[in-house]
Structures are given as structure tokens and as C-alpha cells.
TIVEXGU-421916 format. One record per residue (C-alpha): residue number from 1; z, x, y; residue in three letters. Coordinates in steps of 0.2 Angstrom, whole numbers, plus 5000, padded with zeros to 4 digits. Each point is the difference from the previous one (the first is absolute). Layout:
<rs>
[NUM,[Z,X,Y],'Ala'] ...
</rs>
This chain:
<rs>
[1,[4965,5025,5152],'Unk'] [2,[5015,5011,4995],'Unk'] [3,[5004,4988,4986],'Unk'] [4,[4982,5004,4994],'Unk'] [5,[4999,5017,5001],'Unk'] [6,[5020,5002,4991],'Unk'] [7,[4992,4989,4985],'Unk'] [8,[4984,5012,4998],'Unk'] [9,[5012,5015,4999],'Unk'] [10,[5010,4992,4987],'Unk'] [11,[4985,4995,4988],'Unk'] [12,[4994,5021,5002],'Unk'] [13,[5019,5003,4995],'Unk'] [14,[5000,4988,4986],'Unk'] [15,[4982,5008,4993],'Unk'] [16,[5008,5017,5002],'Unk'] [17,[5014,4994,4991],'Unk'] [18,[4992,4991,4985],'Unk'] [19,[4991,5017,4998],'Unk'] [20,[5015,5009,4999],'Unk'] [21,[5013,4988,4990],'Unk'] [22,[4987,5001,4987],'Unk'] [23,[4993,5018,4999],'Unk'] [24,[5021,5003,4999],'Unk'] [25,[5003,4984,4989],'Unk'] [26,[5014,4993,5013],'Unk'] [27,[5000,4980,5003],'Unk'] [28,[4990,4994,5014],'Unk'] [29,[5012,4987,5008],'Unk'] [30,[5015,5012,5001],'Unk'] [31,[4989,5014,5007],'Unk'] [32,[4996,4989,5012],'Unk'] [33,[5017,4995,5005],'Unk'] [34,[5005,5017,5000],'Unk'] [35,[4987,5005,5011],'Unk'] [36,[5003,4984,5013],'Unk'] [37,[5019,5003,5000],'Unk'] [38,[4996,5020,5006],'Unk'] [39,[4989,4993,5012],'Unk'] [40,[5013,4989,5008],'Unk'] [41,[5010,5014,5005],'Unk'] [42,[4984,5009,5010],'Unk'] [43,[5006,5000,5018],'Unk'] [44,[4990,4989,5012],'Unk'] [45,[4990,4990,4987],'Unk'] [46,[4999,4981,5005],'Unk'] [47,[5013,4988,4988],'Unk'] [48,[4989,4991,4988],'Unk'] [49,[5010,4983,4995],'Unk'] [50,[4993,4991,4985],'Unk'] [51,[4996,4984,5007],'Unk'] [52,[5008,4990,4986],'Unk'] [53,[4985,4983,5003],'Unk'] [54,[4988,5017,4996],'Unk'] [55,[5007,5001,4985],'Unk'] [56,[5002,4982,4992],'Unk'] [57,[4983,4996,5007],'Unk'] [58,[4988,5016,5002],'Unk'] [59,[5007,5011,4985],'Unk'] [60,[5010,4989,4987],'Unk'] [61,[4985,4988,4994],'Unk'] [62,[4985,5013,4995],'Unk'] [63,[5015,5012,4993],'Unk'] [64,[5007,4987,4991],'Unk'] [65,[4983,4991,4993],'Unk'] [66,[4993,5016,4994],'Unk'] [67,[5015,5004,4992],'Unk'] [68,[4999,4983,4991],'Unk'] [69,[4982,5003,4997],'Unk'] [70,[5004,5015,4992],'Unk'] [71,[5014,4993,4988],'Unk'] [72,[4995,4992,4984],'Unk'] [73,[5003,4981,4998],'Unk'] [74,[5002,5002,4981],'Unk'] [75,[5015,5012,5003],'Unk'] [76,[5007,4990,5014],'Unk'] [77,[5002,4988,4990],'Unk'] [78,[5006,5005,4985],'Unk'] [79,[5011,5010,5007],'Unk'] [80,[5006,4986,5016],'Unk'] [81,[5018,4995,4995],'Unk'] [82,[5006,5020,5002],'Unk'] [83,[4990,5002,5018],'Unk'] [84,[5005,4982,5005],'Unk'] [85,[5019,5006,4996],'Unk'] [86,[4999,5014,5010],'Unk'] [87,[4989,4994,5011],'Unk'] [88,[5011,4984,5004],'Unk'] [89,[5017,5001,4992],'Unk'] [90,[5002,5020,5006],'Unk'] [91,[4994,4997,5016],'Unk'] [92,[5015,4987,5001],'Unk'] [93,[5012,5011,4993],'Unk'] [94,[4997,5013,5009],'Unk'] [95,[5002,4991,5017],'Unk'] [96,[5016,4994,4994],'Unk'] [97,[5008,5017,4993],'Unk'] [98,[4993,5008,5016],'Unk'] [99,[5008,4988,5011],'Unk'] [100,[5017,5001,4991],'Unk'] [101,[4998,5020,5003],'Unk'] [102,[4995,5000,5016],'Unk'] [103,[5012,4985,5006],'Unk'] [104,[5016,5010,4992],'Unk'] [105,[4994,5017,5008],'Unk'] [106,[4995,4995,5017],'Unk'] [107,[5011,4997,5010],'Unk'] [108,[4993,4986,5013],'Unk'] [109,[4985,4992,4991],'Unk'] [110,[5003,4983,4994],'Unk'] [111,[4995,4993,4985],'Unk'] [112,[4982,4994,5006],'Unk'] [113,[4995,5014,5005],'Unk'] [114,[5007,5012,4986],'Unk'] [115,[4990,4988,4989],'Unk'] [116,[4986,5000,5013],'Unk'] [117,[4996,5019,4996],'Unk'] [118,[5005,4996,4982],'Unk'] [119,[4983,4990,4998],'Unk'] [120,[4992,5013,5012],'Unk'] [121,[5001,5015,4989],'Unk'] [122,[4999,4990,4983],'Unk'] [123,[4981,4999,4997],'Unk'] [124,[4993,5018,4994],'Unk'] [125,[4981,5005,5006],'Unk'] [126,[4985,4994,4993],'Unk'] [127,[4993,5014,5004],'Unk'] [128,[5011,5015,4998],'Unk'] [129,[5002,4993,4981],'Unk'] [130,[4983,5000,4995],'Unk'] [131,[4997,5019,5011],'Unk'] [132,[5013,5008,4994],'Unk'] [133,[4998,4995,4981],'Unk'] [134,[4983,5004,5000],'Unk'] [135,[4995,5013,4987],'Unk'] [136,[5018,5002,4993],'Unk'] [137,[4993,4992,4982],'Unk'] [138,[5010,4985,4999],'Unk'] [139,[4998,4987,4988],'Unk'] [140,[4989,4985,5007],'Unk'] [141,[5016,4990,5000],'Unk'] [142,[5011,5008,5008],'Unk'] [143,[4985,5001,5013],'Unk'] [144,[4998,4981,4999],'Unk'] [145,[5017,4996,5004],'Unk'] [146,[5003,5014,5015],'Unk'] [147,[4982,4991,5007],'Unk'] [148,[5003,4983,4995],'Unk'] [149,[5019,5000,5009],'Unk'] [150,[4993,5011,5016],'Unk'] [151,[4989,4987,5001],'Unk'] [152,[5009,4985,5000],'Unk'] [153,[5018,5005,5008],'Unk'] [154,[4994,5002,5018],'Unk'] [155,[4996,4981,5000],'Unk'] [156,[5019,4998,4993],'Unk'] [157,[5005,5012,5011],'Unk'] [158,[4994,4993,5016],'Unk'] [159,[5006,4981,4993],'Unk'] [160,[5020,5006,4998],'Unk'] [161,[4997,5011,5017],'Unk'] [162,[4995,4984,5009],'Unk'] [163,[5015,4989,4994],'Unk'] [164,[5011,5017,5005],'Unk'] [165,[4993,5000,5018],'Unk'] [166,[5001,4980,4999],'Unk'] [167,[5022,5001,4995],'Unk'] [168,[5001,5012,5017],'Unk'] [169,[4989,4990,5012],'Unk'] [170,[5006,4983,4996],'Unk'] [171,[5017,5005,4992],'Unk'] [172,[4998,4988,4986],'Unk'] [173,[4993,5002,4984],'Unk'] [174,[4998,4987,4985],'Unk'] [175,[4998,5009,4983],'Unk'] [176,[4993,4986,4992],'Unk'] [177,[4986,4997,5014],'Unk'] [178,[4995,5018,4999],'Unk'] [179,[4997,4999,4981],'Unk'] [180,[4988,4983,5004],'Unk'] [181,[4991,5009,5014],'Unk'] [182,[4999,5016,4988],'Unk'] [183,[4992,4991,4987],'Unk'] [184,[4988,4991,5015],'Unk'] [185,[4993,5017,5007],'Unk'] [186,[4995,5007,4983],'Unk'] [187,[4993,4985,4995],'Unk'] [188,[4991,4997,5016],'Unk'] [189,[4993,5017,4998],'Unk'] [190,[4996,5002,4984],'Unk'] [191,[4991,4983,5003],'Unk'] [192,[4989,5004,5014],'Unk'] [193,[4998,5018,4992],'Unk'] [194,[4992,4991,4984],'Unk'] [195,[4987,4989,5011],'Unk'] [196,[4995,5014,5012],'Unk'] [197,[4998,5010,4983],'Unk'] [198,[4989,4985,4992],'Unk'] [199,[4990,4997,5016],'Unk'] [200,[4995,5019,5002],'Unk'] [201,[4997,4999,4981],'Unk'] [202,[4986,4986,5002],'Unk'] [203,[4993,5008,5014],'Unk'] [204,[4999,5017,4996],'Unk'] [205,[4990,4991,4983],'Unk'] [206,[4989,4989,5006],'Unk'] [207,[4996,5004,5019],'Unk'] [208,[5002,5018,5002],'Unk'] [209,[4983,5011,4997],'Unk'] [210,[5006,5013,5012],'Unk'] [211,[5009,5015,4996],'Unk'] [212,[5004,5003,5017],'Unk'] [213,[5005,4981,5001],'Unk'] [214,[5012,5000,4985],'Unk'] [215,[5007,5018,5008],'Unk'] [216,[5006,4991,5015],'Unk'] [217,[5007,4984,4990],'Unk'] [218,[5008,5012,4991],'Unk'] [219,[5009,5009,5016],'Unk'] [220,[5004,4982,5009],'Unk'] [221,[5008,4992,4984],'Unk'] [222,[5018,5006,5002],'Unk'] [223,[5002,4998,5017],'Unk'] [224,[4994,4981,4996],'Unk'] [225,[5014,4999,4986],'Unk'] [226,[5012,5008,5011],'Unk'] [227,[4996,4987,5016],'Unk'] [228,[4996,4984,4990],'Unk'] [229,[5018,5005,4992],'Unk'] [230,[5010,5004,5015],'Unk'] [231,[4994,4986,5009],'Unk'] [232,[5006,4987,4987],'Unk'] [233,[5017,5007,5000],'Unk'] [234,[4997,5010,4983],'Unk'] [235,[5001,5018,4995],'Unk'] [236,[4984,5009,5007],'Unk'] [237,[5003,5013,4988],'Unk'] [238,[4999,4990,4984],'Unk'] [239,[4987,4992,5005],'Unk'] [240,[4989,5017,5003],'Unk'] [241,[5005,5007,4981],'Unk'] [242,[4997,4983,4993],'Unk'] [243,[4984,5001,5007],'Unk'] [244,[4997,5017,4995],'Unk'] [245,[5004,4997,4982],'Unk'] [246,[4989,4986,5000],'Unk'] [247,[4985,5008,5004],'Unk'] [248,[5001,5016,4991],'Unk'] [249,[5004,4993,4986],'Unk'] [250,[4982,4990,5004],'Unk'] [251,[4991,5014,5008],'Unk'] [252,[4987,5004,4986],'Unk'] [253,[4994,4982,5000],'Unk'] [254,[4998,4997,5020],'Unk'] [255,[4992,5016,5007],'Unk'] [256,[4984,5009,4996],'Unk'] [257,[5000,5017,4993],'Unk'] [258,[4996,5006,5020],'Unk'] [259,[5014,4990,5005],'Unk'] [260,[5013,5006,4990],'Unk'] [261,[4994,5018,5003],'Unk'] [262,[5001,4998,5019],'Unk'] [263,[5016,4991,4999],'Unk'] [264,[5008,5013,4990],'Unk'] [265,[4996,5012,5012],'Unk'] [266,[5004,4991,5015],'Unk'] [267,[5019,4997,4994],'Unk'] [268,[5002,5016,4993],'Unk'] [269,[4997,5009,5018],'Unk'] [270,[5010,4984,5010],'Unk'] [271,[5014,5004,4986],'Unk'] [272,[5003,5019,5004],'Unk'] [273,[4998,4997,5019],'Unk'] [274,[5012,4984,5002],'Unk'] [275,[5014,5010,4986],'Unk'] [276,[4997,5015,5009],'Unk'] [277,[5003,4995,5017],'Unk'] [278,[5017,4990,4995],'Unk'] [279,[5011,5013,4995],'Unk'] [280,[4994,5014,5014],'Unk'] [281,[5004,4984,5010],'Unk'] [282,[5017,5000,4993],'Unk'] [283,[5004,5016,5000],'Unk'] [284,[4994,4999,5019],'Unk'] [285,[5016,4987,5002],'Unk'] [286,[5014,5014,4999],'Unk'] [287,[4995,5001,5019],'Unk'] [288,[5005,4982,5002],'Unk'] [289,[5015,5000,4991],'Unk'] [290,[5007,5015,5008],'Unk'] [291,[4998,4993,5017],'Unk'] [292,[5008,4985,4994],'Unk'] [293,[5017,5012,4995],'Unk'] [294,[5005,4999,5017],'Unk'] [295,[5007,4983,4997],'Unk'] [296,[5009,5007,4985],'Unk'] [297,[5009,5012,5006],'Unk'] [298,[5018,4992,5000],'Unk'] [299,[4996,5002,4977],'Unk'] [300,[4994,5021,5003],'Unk'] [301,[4986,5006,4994],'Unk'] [302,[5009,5006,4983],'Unk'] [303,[5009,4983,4998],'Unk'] [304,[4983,4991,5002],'Unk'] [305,[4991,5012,4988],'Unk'] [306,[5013,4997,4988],'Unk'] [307,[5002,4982,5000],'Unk'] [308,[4976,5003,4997],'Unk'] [309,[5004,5010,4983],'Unk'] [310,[5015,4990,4995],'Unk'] [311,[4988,4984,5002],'Unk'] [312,[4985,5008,4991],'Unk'] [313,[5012,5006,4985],'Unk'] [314,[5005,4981,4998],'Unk'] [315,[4980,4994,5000],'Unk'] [316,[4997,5015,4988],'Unk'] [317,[5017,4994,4989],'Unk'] [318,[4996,4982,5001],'Unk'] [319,[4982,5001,4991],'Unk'] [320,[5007,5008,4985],'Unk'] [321,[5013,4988,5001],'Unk'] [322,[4991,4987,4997],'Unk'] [323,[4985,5007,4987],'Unk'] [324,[5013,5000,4987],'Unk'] [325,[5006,4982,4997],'Unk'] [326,[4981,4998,5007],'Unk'] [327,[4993,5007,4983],'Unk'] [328,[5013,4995,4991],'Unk'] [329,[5003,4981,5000],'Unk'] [330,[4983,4994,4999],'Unk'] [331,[4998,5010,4982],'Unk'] [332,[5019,4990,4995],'Unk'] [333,[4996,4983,5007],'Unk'] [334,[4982,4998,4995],'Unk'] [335,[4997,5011,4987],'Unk'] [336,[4989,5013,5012],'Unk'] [337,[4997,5013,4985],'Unk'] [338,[4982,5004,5008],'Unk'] [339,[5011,5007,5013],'Unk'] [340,[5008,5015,4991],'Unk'] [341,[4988,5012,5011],'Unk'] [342,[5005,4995,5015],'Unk'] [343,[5018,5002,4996],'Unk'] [344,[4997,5018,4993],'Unk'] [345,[5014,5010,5013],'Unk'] [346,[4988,5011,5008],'Unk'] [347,[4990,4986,5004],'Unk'] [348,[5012,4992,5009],'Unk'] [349,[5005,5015,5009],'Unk'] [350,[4982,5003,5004],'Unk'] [351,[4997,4983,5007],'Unk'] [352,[5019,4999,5010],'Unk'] [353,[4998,5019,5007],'Unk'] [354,[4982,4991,5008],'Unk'] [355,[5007,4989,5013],'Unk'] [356,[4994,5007,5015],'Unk'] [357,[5002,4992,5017],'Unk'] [358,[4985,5001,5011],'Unk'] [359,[4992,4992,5016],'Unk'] [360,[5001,4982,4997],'Unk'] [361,[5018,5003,5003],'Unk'] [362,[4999,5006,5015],'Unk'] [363,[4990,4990,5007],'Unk'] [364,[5011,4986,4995],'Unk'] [365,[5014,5010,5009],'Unk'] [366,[4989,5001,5016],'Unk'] [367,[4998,4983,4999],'Unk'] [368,[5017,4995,5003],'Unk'] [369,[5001,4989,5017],'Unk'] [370,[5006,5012,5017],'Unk'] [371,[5013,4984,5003],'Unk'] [372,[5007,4986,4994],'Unk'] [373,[4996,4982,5004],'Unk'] [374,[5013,4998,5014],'Unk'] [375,[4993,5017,5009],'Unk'] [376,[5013,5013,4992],'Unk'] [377,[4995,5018,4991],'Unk'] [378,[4997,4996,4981],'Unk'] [379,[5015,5009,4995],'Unk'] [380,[4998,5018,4990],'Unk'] [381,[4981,4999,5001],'Unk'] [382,[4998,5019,5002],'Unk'] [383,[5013,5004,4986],'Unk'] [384,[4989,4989,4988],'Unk'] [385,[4985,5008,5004],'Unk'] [386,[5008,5018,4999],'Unk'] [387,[5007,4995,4984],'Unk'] [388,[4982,4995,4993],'Unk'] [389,[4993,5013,5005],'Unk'] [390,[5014,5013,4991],'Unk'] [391,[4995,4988,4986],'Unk'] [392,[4982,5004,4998],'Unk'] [393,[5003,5016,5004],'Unk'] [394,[5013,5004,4987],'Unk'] [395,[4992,4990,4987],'Unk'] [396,[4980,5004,5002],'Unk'] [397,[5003,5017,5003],'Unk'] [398,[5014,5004,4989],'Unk'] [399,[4995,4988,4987],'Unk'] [400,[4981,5002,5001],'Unk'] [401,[5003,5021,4998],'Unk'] [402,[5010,5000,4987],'Unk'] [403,[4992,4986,4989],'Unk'] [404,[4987,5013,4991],'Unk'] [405,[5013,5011,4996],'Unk'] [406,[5013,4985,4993],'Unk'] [407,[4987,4996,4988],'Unk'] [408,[4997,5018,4993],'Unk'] [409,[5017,4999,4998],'Unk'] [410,[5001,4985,4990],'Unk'] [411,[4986,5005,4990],'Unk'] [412,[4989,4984,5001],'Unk'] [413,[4987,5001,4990],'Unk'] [414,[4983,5001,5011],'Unk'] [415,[4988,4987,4997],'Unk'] [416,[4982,5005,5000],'Unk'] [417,[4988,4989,5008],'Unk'] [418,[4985,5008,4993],'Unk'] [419,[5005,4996,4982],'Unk'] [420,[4999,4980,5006],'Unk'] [421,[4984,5004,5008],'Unk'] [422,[4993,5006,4983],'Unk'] [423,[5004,4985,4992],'Unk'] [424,[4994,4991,5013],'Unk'] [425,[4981,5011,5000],'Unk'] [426,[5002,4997,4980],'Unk'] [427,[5002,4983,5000],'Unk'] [428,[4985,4997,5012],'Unk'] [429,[4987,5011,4992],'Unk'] [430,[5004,4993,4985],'Unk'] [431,[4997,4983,5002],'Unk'] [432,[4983,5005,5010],'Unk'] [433,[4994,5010,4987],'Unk'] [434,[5004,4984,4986],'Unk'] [435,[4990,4987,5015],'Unk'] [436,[4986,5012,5000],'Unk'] [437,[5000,4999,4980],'Unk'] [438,[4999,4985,4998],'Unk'] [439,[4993,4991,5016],'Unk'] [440,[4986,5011,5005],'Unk'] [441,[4990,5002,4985],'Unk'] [442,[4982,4994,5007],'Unk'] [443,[5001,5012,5017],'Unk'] [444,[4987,5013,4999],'Unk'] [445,[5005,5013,4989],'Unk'] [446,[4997,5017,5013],'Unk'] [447,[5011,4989,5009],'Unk'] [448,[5015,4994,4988],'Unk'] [449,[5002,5017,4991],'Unk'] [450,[5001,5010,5020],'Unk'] [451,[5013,4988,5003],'Unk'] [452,[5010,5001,4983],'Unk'] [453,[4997,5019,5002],'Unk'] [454,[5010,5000,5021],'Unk'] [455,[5015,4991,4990],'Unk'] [456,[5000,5008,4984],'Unk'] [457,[5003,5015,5010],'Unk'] [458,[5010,4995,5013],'Unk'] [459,[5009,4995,4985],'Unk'] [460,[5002,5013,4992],'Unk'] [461,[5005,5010,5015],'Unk'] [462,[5014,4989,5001],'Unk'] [463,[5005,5005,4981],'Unk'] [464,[5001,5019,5007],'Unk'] [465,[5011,4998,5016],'Unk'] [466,[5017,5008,4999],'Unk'] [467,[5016,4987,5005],'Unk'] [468,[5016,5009,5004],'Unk'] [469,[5014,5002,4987],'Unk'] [470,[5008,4990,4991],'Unk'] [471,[4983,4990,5000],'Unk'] [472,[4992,5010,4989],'Unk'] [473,[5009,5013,4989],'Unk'] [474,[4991,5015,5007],'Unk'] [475,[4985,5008,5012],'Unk'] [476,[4983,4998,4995],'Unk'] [477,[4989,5014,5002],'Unk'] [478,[4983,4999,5008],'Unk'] [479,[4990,4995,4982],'Unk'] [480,[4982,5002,5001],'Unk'] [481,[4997,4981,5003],'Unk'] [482,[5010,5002,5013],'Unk'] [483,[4992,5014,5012],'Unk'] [484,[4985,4990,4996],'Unk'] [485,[5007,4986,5009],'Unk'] [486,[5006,5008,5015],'Unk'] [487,[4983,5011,5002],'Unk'] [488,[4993,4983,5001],'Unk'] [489,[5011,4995,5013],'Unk'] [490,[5000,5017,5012],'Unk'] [491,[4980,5000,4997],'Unk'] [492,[5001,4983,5006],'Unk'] [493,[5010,5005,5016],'Unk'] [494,[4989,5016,5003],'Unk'] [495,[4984,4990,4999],'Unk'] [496,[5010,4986,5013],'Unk'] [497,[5002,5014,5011],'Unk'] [498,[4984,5005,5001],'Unk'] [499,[4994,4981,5003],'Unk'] [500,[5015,5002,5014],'Unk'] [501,[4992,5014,5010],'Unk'] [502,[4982,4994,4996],'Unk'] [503,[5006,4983,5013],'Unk'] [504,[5011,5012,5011],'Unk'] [505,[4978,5011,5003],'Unk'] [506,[4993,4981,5004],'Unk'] [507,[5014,4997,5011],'Unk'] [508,[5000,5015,5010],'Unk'] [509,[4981,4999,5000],'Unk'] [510,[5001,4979,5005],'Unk'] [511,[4987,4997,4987],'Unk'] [512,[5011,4984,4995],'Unk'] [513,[5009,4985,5004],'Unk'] [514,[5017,5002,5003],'Unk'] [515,[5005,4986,4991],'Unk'] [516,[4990,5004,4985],'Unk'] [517,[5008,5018,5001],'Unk'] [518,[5020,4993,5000],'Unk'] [519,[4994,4988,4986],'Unk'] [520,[4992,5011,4989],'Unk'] [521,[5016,5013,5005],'Unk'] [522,[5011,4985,4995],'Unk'] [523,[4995,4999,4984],'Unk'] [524,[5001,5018,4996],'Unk'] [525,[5020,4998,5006],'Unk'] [526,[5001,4987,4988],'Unk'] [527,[4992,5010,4985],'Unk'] [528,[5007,5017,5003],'Unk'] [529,[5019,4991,5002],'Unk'] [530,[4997,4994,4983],'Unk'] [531,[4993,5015,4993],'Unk'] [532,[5017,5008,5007],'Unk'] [533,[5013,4988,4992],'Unk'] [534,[4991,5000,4983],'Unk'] [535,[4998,5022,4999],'Unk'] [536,[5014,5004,4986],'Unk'] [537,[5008,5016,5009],'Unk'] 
</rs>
């Protein structure tokens, strides 16, 4: 029950906090963390310990399929051999140079185990990258590749950490049978990923007439990629993106207008409360670790705090390390010229100054075994999870903070969703307006010319909305046409309001079905979000 009521407080502070991060214009995952790190240091408050099976099988799937949901297949895939780089190769060299660091710092940890936390820490955040680069008006790709590597390096992450843990427990390791079994995990689970994908896919099609059924498909998918996966000896999480990317790349031909609006709606609430519970959950860990100093205390406080900044300034070091020659040699070997804007400076700085380290992480850390096979303390398990955790400290913190104010700096150039929107909008109305033209000749004329008359305007109100420089040269002022079009609209929405407390009187008064009252109030949602968006402003 105390387990209850501690998680019912956390959800009221994260809704608090959502509110404020955005009213202040502060990122919500490092709030959080903040806010969980002041709150381990209240006196008498039970330790929390983020139960590291919790993580891999309660909050890693859904995070990670709506991510993958949300990510667009077209720009994962043309821009995969940059996130397969860093989600594969710099995952790997980052174990290896972190290992080397940590081996010739440290004295007392072997080489296993400086490699162990190597792989550990290697492997930045799906969510933290996507959170903290919201809104900041990055190009697409730069977006793409952040997502597309956040998505993929925790399964590469986990794969070297497990052949880490392997070396200490068994004392062998065999470099060649690590590649085979590498290459058998991500095929196993990009595998099972693509046939979980395709069954849901001919399901949701051609059984599902529910939208509360495809709903609850929906929210059971990725924890059935992530099982199916695991219990095959292949990576869960692949398997949960691949299935993720599947679907949404199918979504508009397998669910029903109801369905996808539900859906929507369902992942968007699961999203904020799964991302918002991880990192006050991690910042809730400084507790633990604290405790766990007592072990420690033959290094000193200052030693061990030192040896966490020494090791986050080589994971920082090593991702701009390896950008470079990253950009570089596939534009010389293969004649890459497409790949000029990647290679832009600022870009690189941009995408190397947003590594951050975030829960995943630590939760591998607190997976590591209590003892060895033979019955023995697993050697330096506390230092590696302090370690981690100065990690995704220093790096989400510090990193995530300063990352808006790295890209003033560099002056990237902002890019404006709206002015793809309008191409988008133009493009659509335009082709509708040529299919009415010539298709729909013989319908009723009343009919035809009040249809032609809702586009024409609609796309002509489109012709009158301003897009941010350098879209457009300058501001247009409100032409006649133009408060013609938005009288229309705020009419609209008066008259809505009016229809809106006209069902608020039958309700009060119970003259109506309830049902028929939240149907009809649906549809005014509906109408009056759509009268919103399209209002020029």
C-alpha cells in the first residue's frame, strides 16, 4: 500500500511539474530529475530503488514503441547508415575508450569490469534526446538521426553489456563468438519484430471493428515483441522499434478514423506518464547511491566524485571523437555529396553536444549480479553504479541545460515547421480542388459549387497565412480578404459556443441521453479544434 500511495504522489508532482517546465520553458526530464534528486535528501522518506526488471519490461517497450511510432520510416531510412554508426559503431567505441580511461585511472578494477561500465554508460537516452530537443528548431535530420540512434543503441548497448558481464562471470571471452551471437540477437529480433508487426497489421485490417479493441492491441503489442524477442535469445528492444516502425508506417491503412483518434490519445497520455515517472524515478536513486558510499569510502567522497566527472568528460570527448572521421569518410569512400549538411560544423556539434545518458543506464547498472558464480561480492559493483549515475547526471543536466544556448551560439539556422505545413495544406487542397473539377461534374449543382466554395476559401485562407522569415520576405498585414476569413472562423466558434451551452441546459435539466449528449459534444471538439488550427493569427 505505501508503494501505492508513494506512486500517486509522484504522478501530482509530475502534473505539477509539466505545468511549470512549460509555463517557464524548462525541459521536463531534467526538471524531473532535479526535483527527484532534492527529494532524496528529505530526511525520513523511504528509498525508492529502481527495480532494473521494472524497467526493461514495464517502462522500456511502450517508451520505446511510441518513440518508433512517432519517428518517420522515410527519414530512418534514408538517413540509417549515420544512426546505425552511432548507434552501433560509437556504442562500441565508446565502451572501449571508457574502459581504457577507467582501467588506467582506477586503481583495482580489472579490465572486465572497466569495460563493463564502459558499455554501461555508452548508449544515450531515447528519451532525454527527443525531450530535450523538442522545440529547439532543428533540421528534420539532425532530428532523425538523434531519434533514429536513441532508438537503436540501447539494444546494442545491452548486447556488448551482456558479453561484459559474460568475460567477468566466466573469465573467458571469445571475440569472434561475440560478433556471431551479435549478429544472432539483432537478427533474431529484428525478425520476430517484422512478424509480430505483420500479424498485428492483418488483424488490426481485417478483424478489428472496435476502436476500443484496436486500443488495447495497440498497448499489448510491444510488450508481445519485447517477450517473443527475449524468449528466443534476441534483443527485446529491436524487436519493439521494429515493430513500431512497421505499423506506423501502416497505420492509415489498418485503423478506422475512431481508431486512430483513440489510439492517438491513449499513447499520448501512457507517453507523458511512463517518461515522467522515469527520470523522478532517477533522480529518486541519489538515495541509493549514497547509501551504497559507505562501501567506497577507502576512494573518499572527493576522489570518487572526481574519478564520475573525469569519466563523464571522456563519454562527452569520445562522441565528438568519433563524429568527425564519422562524416567524413563516407563522403571520400563513396562519393556521400548528399551528405554536405550533415557535415556542416555546427551540425556536428549540435548532434555530439546531445549525448545524454538517461535511465536505461541505470538500470543496466542495477542490473549488475550481487555475487559471482562461486558465491563471492561482484567486484566494484557500487563504484560502477556511482559512476553511472555521475554520468547521467553530468551529462543530462549539464548537457541538456546548455544545449539551447550552444545553438544560439552557433547560430543554426531555425527550421520552421509551419512553412512545410503550408506546402503540405497547398499541395492537398490543390489536387482536391482539380478531383472536384474534373470528376464531379454530374453532382447536383447547390451541392458542387458549396463544396467548391468550402475549398476555394479554405484555399485562399491558406494563400493569406504568414510563415516566419526567411520564408517569406516579409509580414503580411491583415488584407481585407483576410479578416474576411478569420470573421468566418471566430463566427464559427462563437456560434459552437453557443451550441456548447445549449447541451450543457439539456444536461443539467436531464432532458437527454448521455450518450447522445458526449456524441454530439465530440463532434463539436472535433470542429472547433479545426476551426482553431486553421484561424490565421
Amino acid at each position: 500500500m505505501e508503494n501505492i500511495e508513494i506512486i500517486v504522489l509522484l504522478l501530482f508532482g509530475v502534473s505539477f511539474l509539466t505545468v511549470v517546465s512549460a509555463r517557464r520553458n524548462f525541459p521536463l526530464p531534467i526538471a524531473l530529475i532535479i526535483v527527484g534528486l532534492l527529494i532524496s535528501f528529505i530526511p525520513g522518506l523511504p528509498v525508492i530503488i529502481l527495480d532494473p526488471e521494472l524497467v526493461f519490461f514495464v517502462f522500456l517497450p511502450p517508451l520505446l514503441y511510441e518513440a518508433a511510432w512517432k519517428a518517420s520510416w522515410h527519414e530512418f531510412k534514408a538517413n540509417i547508415r549515420p544512426i546505425t554508426m552511432a548507434a552501433v559503431g560509437l556504442v562500441v567505441f565508446t565502451t572501449l575508450c571508457v574502459g581504457w580511461a577507467v582501467h588506467s585511472l582506477i586503481d583495482g578494477i580489472s579490465w572486465a569490469e572497466a569495460f563493463l561500465l564502459g558499455a554501461i554508460v555508452s548508449p544515450p537516452d531515447a528519451v532525454a534526446a527527443t525531450s530535450v530537443t523538442k522545440g529547439l528548431g532543428l533540421s528534420p535530420r539532425i532530428i532523425s538521426i538523434l531519434e533514429g540512434e536513441s532508438l537503436l543503441n540501447d539494444a546494442s548497448g545491452l548486447i556488448v553489456y551482456r558479453y561484459a558481464l559474460a568475460a567477468i562471470l566466466t573469465g573467458a571471452f571469445n571475440i569472434w563468438e561475440a560478433g556471431y551471437q551479435f549478429l544472432l540477437v539483432v537478427g533474431i529480433g529484428v525478425g520476430i519484430g517484422l512478424g509480430i508487426g505483420y500479424t498485428l497489421y492483418l488483424i488490426h485490417k481485417n478483424f478489428v471493428t472496435e476502436a476500443l479493441a484496436d486500443v488495447s492491441l495497440t498497448f499489448l503489442t510491444p510488450f508481445a515483441s519485447y517477450l517473443l524477442a527475449e524468449h528466443f535469445h534476441g534483443s527485446g528492444v529491436l524487436a519493439v522499434v521494429t515493430t513500431g516502425l512497421y505499423l506506423s508506417y501502416r497505420s492509415a491503412d489498418m485503423f478506422t478514423t475512431d481508431s486512430r483518434v483513440q489510439t492517438y490519445a491513449v499513447w499520448e497520455f501512457v507517453g507523458f506518464i511512463l517518461n515522467g515517472l522515469i527520470f523522478i524515478l532517477l533522480g529518486l536513486q541519489m538515495k541509493m547511491v549514497l547509501a551504497d558510499l559507505d562501501s567506497l569510502t577507502t576512494h573518499g567522497i572527493w576522489v570518487l566524485i572526481g574519478y564520475g566527472l573525469v569519466v563523464s568528460v571522456v563519454v562527452i570527448l569520445v562522441r565528438f571523437i568519433w563524429l568527425t572521421p564519422a562524416a567524413i569518410l563516407p563522403r571520400q569512400l563513396f562519393n556521400r555529396h548528399n551528405e554536405r549538411e550533415l557535415f556542416d560544423r555546427r551540425n556536428l556539434v549540435v548532434i555530439g553536444w546531445s549525448g545524454m545518458r538517461g535511465v536505461v543506464s541505470m538500470a543496466i547498472a542495477l542490473s549488475i549480479p550481487l555475487t559471482l558464480p562461486n558465491g563471492d561480492l561482484f567486484p566494484n559493483r557500487n563504484l560502477v553504479i556511482f559512476l553511472t549515475f555521475c554520468v547521467i547526471i553530468v551529462t543530462l543536466v549539464a548537457q541538456g541545460l546548455t544545449l539551447p544556448w550552444v545553438i544560439r551560439k552557433l547560430k543554426m539556422p531555425r527550421y520552421s515547421i509551419l512553412a512545410e505545413e503550408y506546402e503540405v495544406r497547398s499541395r492537398v487542397l490543390s489536387a482536391v480542388m482539380t478531383h472536384i473539377e474534373e470528376n464531379m461534374s454530374d453532382v447536383d449543382d447547390v451541392v458542387l459549387k458549396r463544396i467548391k466554395s468550402s475549398y476555394q476559401n479554405r484555399f485562399e485562407r491558406l494563400q493569406h497565412t504568414e510563415l516566419p522569415l526567411p520564408e517569406k520576405e516579409q509580414k503580411f498585414s491583415e488584407t481585407p480578404a483576410l479578416r474576411i476569413f478569420n470573421l468566418f472562423s471566430r463566427v464559427q466558434l462563437e456560434v459552437i459556443d453557443v451550441e456548447r451551452s445549449i447541451l450543457q441546459q439539456l444536461h443539467r435539466e436531464g432532458k437527454s441521453n448521455e450518450e447522445v449528449l458526449r456524441k454530439i459534444e465530440s463532434e463539436l471538439d472535433i470542429e472547433e479544434t479545426r476551426l482553431q488550427i486553421e484561424l490565421v493569427k
